[in-house]
DOTOR-715320 format. One record per residue (C-alpha): x negated, y negated, z negated; residue in three letters. Coordinates in nm, 2 decimals. Each point is the difference from the previous one (the first is absolute). Example, Ala and Ser with C-alpha at 12.3 -4.5 7.8 and 13.67 -1.06 7.14 Angstrom:
BEGIN
+--------+--------+--------+--------+
|     c1 |     c2 |     c3 | residu |
+--------+--------+--------+--------+
|  -1.23 |   0.45 |  -0.78 |    Ala |
|  -0.14 |  -0.34 |   0.07 |    Ser |
+--------+--------+--------+--------+
END
This chain:
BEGIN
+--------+--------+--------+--------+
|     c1 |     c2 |     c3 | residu |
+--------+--------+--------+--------+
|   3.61 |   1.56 |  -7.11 |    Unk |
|  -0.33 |  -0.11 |  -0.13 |    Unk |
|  -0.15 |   0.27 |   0.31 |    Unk |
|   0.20 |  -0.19 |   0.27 |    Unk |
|  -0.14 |  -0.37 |  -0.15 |    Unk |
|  -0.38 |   0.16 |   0.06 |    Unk |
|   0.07 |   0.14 |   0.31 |    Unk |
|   0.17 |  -0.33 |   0.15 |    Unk |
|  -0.28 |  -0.21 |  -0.14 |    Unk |
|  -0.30 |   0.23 |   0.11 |    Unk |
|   0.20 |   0.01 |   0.37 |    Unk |
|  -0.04 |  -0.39 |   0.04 |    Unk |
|  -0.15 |  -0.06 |   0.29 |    Unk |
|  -0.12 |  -0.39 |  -0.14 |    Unk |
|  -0.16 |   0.21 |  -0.25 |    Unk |
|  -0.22 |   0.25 |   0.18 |    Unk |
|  -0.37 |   0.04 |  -0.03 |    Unk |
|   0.05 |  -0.13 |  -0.35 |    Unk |
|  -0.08 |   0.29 |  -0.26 |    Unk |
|   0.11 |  -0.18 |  -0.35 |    Unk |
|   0.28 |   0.20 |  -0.07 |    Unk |
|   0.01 |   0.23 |  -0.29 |    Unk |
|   0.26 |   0.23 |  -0.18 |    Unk |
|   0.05 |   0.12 |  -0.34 |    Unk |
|   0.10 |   0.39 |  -0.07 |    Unk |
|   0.07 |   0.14 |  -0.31 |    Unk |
|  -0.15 |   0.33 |  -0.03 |    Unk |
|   0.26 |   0.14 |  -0.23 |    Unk |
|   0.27 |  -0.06 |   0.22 |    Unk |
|   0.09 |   0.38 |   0.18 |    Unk |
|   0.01 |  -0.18 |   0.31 |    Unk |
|  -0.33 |  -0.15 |  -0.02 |    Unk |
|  -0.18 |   0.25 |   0.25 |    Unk |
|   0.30 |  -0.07 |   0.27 |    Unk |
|  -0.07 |  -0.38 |  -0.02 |    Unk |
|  -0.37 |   0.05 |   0.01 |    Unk |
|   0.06 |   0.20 |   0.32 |    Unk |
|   0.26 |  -0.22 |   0.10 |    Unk |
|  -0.24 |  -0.34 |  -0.04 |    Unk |
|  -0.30 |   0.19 |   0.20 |    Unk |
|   0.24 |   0.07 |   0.28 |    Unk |
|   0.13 |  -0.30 |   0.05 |    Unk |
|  -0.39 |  -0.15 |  -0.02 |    Unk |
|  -0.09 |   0.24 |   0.26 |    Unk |
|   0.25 |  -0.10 |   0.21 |    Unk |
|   0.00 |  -0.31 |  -0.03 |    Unk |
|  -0.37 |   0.00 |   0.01 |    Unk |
|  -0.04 |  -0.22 |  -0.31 |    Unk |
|  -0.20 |   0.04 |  -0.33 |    Unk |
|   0.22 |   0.01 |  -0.33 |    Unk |
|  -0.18 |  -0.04 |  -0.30 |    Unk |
|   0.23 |   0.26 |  -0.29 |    Unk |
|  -0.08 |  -0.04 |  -0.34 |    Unk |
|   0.11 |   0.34 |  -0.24 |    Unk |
|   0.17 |  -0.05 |  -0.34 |    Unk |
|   0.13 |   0.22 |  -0.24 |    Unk |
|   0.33 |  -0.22 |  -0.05 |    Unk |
|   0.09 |  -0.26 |  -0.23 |    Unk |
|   0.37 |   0.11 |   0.03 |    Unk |
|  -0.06 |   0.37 |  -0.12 |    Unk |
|   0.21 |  -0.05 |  -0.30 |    Unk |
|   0.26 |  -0.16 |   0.14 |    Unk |
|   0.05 |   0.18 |   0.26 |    Unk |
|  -0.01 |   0.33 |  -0.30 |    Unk |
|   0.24 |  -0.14 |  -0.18 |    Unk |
|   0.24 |  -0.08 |   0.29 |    Unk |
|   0.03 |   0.27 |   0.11 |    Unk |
|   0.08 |   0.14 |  -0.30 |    Unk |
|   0.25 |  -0.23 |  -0.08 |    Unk |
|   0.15 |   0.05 |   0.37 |    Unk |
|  -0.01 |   0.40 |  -0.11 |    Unk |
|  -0.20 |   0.08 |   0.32 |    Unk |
|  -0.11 |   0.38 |   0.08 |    Unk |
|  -0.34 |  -0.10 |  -0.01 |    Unk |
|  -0.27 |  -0.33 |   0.00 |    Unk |
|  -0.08 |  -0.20 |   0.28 |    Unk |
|  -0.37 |  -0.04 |  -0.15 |    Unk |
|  -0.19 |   0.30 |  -0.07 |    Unk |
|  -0.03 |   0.07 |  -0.36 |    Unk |
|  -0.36 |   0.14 |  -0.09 |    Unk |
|  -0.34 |   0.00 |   0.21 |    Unk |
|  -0.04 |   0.26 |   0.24 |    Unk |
|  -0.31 |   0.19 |  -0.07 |    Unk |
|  -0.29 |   0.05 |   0.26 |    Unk |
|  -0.03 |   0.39 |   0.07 |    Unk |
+--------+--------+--------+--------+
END
């Protein structure tokens, strides 16, 4: 939901040539590089400047313990840093 509130409000035409709008991503999330890609895409087409700010996730935990409590397969937050080869 929160994709189709960015994308209606950077497609405002009243609001064009204005470049103030920024985003949050939490880095964590395992769909992080899809909304970065998403967010550049839609910038691109839209030909507008989106100012993205990268966090590690202030949910992390409760989005751990959730799950767990949901008795999901797996975590929809990755659960250890992925190492640099």
């Amino acid at each position: 939901m929160s994709l189709d509130v960015i994308e209606a409000v950077l497609s405002n035409p009243d609001l064009k040539g204005w470049d103030g709008f920024g985003v949050v991503v939490q880095a964590y999330n395992r769909r992080a590089s899809y909304v970065l890609k998403w967010i550049y895409e839609l910038a691109e087409r839209l030909d507008r400047k989106v100012m993205v700010r990268l966090v590690k996730g202030a949910y992390w935990d409760t989005e751990i313990k959730h799950a767990q409590v949901e008795g999901l397969d797996g975590f929809p937050v990755f659960t250890q840093r992925l190492q640099r080869t």
